[in-house]
C-alpha positions as CSV (number, residue, x, y, z in Angstrom):
1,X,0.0,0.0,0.0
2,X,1.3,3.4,-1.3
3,X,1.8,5.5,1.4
4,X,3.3,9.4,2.0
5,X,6.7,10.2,2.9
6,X,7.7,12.7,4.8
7,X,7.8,16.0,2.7
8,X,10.8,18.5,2.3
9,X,11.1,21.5,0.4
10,X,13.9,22.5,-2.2
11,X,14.6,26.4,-3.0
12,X,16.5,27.2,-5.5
13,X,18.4,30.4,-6.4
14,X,20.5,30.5,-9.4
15,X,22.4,33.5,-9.3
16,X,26.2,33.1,-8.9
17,X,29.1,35.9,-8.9
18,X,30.5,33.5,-11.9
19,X,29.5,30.3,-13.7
20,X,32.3,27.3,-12.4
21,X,34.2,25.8,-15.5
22,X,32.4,22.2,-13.8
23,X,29.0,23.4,-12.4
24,X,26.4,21.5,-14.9
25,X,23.8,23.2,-12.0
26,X,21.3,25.5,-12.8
27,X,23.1,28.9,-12.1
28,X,23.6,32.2,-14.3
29,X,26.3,34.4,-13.8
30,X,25.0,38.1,-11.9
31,X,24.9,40.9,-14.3
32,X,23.1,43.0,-12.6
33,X,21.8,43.4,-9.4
34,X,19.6,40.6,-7.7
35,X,15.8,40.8,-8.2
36,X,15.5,39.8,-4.4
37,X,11.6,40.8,-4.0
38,X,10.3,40.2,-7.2
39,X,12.4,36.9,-6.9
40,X,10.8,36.1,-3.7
41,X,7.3,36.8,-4.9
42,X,7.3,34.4,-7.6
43,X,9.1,32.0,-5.1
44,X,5.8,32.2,-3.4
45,X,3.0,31.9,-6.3
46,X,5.0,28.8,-7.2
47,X,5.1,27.1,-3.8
48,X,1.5,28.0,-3.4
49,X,0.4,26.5,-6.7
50,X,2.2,23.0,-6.1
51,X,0.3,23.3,-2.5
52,X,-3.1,23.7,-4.5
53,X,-1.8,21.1,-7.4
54,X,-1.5,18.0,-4.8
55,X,-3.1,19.1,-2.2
56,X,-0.6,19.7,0.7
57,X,-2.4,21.9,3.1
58,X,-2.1,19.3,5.8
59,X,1.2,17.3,5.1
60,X,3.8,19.1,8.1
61,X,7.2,20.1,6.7
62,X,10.2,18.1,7.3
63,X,13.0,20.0,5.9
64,X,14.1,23.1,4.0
65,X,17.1,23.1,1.4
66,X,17.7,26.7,0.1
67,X,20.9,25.8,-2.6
68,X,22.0,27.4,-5.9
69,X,23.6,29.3,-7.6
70,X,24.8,31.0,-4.1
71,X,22.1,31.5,-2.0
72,X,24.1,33.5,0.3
73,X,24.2,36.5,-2.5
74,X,21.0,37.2,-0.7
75,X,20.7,39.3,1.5
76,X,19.9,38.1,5.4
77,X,16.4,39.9,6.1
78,X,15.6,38.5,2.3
79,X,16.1,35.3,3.7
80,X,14.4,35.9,6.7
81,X,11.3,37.4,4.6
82,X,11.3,34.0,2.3
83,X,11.6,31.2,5.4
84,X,8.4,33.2,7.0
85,X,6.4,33.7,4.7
86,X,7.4,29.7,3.8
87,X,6.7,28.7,7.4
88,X,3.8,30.0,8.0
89,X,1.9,27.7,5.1
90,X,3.2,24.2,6.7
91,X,2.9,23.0,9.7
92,X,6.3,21.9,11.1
93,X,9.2,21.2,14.6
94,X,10.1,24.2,16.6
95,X,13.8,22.8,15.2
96,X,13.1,22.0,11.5
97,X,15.8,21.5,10.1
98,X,17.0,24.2,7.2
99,X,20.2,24.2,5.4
100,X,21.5,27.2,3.4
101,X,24.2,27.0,0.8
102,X,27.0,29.6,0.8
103,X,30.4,30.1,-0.9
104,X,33.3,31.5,1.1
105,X,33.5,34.7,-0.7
106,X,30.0,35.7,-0.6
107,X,29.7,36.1,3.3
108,X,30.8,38.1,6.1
109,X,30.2,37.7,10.0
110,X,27.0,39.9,10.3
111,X,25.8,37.9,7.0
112,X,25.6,34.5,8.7
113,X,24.7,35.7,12.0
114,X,21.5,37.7,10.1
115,X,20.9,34.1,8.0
116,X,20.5,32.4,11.6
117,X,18.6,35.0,13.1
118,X,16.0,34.7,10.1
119,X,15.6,30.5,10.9
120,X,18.7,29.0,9.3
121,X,20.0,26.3,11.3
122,X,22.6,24.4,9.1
123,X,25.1,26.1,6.8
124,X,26.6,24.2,3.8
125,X,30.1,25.9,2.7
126,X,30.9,25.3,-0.9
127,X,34.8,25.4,-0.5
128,X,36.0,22.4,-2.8
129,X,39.4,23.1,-1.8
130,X,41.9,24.7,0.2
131,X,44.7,24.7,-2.4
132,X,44.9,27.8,-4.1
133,X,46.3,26.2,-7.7
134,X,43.2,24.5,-7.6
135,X,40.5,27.0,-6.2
136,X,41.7,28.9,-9.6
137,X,41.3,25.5,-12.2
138,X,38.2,25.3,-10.8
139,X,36.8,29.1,-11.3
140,X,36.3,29.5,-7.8
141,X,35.9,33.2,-6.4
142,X,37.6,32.5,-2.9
143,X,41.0,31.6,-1.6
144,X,42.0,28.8,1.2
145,X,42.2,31.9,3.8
146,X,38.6,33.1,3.2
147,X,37.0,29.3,2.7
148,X,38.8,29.0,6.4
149,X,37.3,32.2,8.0
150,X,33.4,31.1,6.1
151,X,34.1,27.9,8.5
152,X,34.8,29.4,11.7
153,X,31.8,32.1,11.1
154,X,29.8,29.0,11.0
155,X,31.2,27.9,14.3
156,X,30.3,30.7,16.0
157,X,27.4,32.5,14.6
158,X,25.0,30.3,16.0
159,X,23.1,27.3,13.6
160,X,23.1,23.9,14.6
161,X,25.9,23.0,12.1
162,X,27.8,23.6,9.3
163,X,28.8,21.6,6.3
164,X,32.3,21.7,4.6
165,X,31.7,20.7,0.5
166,X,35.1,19.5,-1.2
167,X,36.0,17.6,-4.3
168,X,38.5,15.3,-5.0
169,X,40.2,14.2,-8.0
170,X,40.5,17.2,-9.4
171,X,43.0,18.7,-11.9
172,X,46.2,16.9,-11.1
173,X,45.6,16.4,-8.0
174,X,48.1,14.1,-6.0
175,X,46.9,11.4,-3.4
176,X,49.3,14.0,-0.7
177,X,47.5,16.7,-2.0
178,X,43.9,15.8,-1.8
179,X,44.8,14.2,1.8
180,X,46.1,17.7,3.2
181,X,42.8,19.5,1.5
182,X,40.8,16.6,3.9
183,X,43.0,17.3,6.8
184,X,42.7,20.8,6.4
185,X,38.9,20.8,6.2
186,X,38.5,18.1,9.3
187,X,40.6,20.5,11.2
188,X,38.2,23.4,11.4
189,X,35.6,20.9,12.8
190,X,32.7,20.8,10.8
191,X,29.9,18.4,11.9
192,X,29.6,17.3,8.1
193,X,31.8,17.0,5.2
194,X,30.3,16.2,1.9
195,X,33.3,15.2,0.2
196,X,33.3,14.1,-3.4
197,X,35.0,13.4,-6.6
198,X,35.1,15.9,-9.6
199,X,33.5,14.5,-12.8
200,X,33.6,16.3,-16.3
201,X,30.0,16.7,-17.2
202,X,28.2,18.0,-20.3
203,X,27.6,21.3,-21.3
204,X,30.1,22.8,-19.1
205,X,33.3,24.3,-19.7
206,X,35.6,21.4,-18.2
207,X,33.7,19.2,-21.0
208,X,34.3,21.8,-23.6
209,X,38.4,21.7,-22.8
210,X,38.9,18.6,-20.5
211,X,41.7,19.1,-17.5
212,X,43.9,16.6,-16.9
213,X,42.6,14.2,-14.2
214,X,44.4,11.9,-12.1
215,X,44.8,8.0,-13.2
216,X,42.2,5.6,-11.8
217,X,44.8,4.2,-9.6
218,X,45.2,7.8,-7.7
219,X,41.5,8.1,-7.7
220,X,40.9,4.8,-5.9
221,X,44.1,5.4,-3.7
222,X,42.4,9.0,-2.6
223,X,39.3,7.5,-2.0
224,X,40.1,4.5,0.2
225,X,42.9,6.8,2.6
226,X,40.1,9.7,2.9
227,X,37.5,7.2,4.5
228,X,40.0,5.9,6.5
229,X,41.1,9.0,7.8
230,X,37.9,10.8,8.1
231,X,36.5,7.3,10.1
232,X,39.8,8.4,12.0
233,X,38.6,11.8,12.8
234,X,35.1,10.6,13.9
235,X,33.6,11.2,10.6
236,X,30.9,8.5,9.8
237,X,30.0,7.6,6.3
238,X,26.0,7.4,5.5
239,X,25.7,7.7,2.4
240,X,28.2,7.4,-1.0
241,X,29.8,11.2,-0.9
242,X,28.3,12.1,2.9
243,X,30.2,12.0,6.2
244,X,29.2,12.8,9.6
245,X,29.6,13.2,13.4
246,X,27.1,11.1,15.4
247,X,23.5,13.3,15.1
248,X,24.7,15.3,12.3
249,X,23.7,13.5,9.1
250,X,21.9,15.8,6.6
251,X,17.9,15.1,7.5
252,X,17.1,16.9,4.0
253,X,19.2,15.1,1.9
254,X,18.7,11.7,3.7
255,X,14.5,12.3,3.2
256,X,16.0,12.3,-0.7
257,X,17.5,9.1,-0.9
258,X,15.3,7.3,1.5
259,X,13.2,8.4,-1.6
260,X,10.5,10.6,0.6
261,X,8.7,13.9,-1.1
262,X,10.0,17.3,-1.8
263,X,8.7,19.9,-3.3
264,X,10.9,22.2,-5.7
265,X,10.4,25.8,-6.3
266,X,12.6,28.6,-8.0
267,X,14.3,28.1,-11.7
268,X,14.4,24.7,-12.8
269,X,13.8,22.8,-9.3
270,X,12.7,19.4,-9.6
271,X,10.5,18.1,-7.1
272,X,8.7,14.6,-6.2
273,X,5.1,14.1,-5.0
274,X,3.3,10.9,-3.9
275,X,-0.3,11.3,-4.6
276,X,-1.9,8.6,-2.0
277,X,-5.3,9.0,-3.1
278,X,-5.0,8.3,-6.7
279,X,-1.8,5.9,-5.6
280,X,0.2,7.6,-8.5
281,X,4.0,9.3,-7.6
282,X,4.8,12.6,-10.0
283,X,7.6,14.1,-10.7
284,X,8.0,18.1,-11.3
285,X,10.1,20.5,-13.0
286,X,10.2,24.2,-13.2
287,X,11.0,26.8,-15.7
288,X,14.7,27.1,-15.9
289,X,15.5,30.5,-16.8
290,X,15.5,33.9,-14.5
291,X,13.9,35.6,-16.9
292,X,10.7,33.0,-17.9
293,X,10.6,32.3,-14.6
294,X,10.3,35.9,-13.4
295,X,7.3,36.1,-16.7
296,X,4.2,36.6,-14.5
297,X,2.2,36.1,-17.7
298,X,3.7,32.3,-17.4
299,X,2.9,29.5,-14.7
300,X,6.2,28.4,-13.1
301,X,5.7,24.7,-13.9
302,X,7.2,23.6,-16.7
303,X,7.0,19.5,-17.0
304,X,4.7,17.4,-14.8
305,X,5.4,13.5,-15.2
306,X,4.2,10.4,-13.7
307,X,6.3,8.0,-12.8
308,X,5.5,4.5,-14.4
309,X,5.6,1.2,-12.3
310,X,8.5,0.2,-14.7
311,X,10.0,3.4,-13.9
312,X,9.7,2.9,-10.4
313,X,12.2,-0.1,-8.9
314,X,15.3,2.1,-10.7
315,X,13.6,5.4,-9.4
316,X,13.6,3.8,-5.9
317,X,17.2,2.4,-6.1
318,X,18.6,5.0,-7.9
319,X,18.0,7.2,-4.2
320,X,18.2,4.2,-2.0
321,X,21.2,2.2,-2.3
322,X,23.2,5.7,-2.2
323,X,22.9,5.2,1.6
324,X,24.6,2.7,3.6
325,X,21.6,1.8,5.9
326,X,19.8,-0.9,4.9
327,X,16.1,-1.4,3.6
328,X,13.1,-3.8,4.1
329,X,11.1,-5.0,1.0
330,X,8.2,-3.8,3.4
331,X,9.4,0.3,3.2
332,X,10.1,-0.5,-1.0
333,X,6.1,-1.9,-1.2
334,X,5.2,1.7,1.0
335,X,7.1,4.0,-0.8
336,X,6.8,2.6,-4.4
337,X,3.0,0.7,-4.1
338,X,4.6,-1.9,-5.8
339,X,4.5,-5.7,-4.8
340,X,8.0,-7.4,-4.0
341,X,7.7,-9.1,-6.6
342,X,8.6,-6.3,-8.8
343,X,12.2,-6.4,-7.3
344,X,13.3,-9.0,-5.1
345,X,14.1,-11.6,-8.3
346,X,17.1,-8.6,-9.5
347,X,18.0,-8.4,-6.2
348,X,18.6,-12.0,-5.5
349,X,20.9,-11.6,-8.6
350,X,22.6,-8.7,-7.3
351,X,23.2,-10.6,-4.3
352,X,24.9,-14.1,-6.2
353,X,27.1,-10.9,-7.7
354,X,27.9,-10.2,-4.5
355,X,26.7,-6.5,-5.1
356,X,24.0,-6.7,-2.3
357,X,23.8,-8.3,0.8
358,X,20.9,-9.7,3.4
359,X,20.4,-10.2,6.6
360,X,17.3,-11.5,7.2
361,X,15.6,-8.5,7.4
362,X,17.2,-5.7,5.5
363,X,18.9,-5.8,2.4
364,X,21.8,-3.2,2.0
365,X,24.7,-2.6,-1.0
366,X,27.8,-4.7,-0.4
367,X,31.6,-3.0,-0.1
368,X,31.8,-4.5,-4.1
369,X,28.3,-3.1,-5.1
370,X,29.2,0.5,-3.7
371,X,32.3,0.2,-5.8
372,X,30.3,-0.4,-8.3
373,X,27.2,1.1,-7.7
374,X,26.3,2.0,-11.3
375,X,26.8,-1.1,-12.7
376,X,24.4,-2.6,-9.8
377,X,22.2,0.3,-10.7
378,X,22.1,-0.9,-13.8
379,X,20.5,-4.3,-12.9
380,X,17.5,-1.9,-12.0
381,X,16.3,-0.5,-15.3
């Protein structure tokens, strides 16, 4: 029986000071100045129209993800404005969790104590490294001393936690080097560290002129003395590119890959809606553009899709077995509707591959299937 996840809300804002030579996000380089009320405004229509569309007056809020672009080139009492007037249509925790993105050399001290005085409670810092050869191959605005000061701002202004974002395998990168970048970044004590490998995606500037990129053999080499050094430094991994201090996982992005609801507003969001009483699960897009999106003449929805039942066992994966907590066939029936029949035969074959394992109860990816997760993935479509 198809049941509701818990709900969460995405925000997007795409503005950025530049466009990153890797980003394949949604962000626009700021020409002029940032249309913060008219911005907001629309922000509003649109969340109100996909509370009217599926009917969410009475499903309480989980989580709030406000991400880019670089959120933080709003202003604080902008912020503040949005998450109230947000707020005030859901019913949610005193503590709700609500994570803002910022980049190191978009903020100041009065900028993240005013984003915490307006309801933020988790800060996500988009430093990708602390080497300042690489902060430049990467187009980043920031250097390793600013990225450094963002983090203890975080510290001390006040939200729950912070987040440190950093890439690996990037241009040339040694296994020394991308090992100091990790050690730098555990040393200002975040309570999270998202830390992940650069890939050259399409329609962006690194896939236009490719950097040299370290040999597999320095990839995997990076990969398996960063876990052990961040298990080292009390950093717990829960899901592929996610590490943690005990109590500190991401509730926002966990709701994502336990494959629960959000609801995606601002240029080119996506969202995800299960819709109990007709037992169907949709998925939503919005217009991608500032400028159509800032059209008033125009709705902001741009593509509404329902997800198949053959869609759906790759749909669920695809978000599930990024986490290393297992999963009963009972919660894939409840958040899918589907019987267990629809899976369980692939994932008995996974597990002769040794790709998944069981324990009676829960089945869970193997040490081999998250090495090769998208080849397990694959079993799935």
């Amino acid at each position: 029986m198809l049941i509701a996840p818990p709900l969460s809300l995405y925000i997007h804002i795409p503005w950025c000071v530049e466009k990153c030579p890797y980003c394949d996000f949604n962000s626009h380089a700021l020409k002029h100045a940032i249309p913060e009320q008219d911005y907001i405004a629309q922000l509003l229509l649109d969340l109100d129209s996909d509370i009217e569309r599926f009917s969410l007056n009475n499903r309480p809020l989980h989580s709030i993800f406000i991400g880019g672009g670089t959120p933080s080139l709003f202003s604080a009492p902008a912020i503040d404005q949005l998450l109230t007037e947000v707020l005030q249509r859901f019913e949610h925790k005193a503590d709700i969790e609500i994570t803002l993105e910022a980049n190191p050399g978009t903020v100041e001290a009065e900028k993240f104590i005013g984003f915490f005085n307006g309801g933020v409670s988790r800060l996500s810092i988009g430093v990708q490294s602390f080497a300042s050869d690489k902060l430049i191959k990467l187009g980043r605005i920031h250097d390793s001393e600013q990225a450094k000061i963002a983090a203890n701002l975080a510290s001390e202004c006040g939200v729950k936690s912070f987040n440190l974002d950093l890439m690996h395998g990037l241009p040339e990168q040694t296994v020394a080097h991308a090992l100091d970048d990790l050690k730098t970044a555990i040393s200002l004590n975040p309570s999270h560290i998202s830390w992940y490998q650069l890939t050259i995606e399409p329609n962006t500037a690194f896939h236009s002129r490719p950097p040299k990129l370290p040999q597999d053999e320095v990839l995997w080499n990076i990969q398996d003395q960063g876990i052990a050094l961040l298990n080292q430094a009390g950093y717990q991994q829960y899901e592929i590119s996610a590490y943690s201090k005990p109590e500190f996982q991401c509730q926002h992005n966990l709701n994502y890959w336990k494959f629960g609801d959000y609801l995606g507003i601002g240029c080119g969001a996506h969202g995800k809606i299960t819709d109990v009483t007709n037992k169907t699960i949709h998925r939503t897009v919005k217009v991608k553009h500032p400028k159509g999106y800032l059209d008033t003449s125009r709705k902001a929805l741009d593509k509404l899709h329902t997800v198949s039942a053959e869609e759906l066992p790759f749909e669920y994966m695809m978000n599930r077995l990024r986490l290393f907590s297992g999963f009963s066939l009972e919660e894939y029936q409840a958040f899918t509707g589907l019987s267990i029949d629809s899976v369980l035969p692939t994932l008995l074959k996974a597990q002769d591959k040794n790709l998944m394992e069981f324990n009676g109860t829960q089945w869970s990816v193997s040490k081999l299937g998250h090495r090769y997760l998208n080849d397990l993935l694959e079993m799935f479509l």
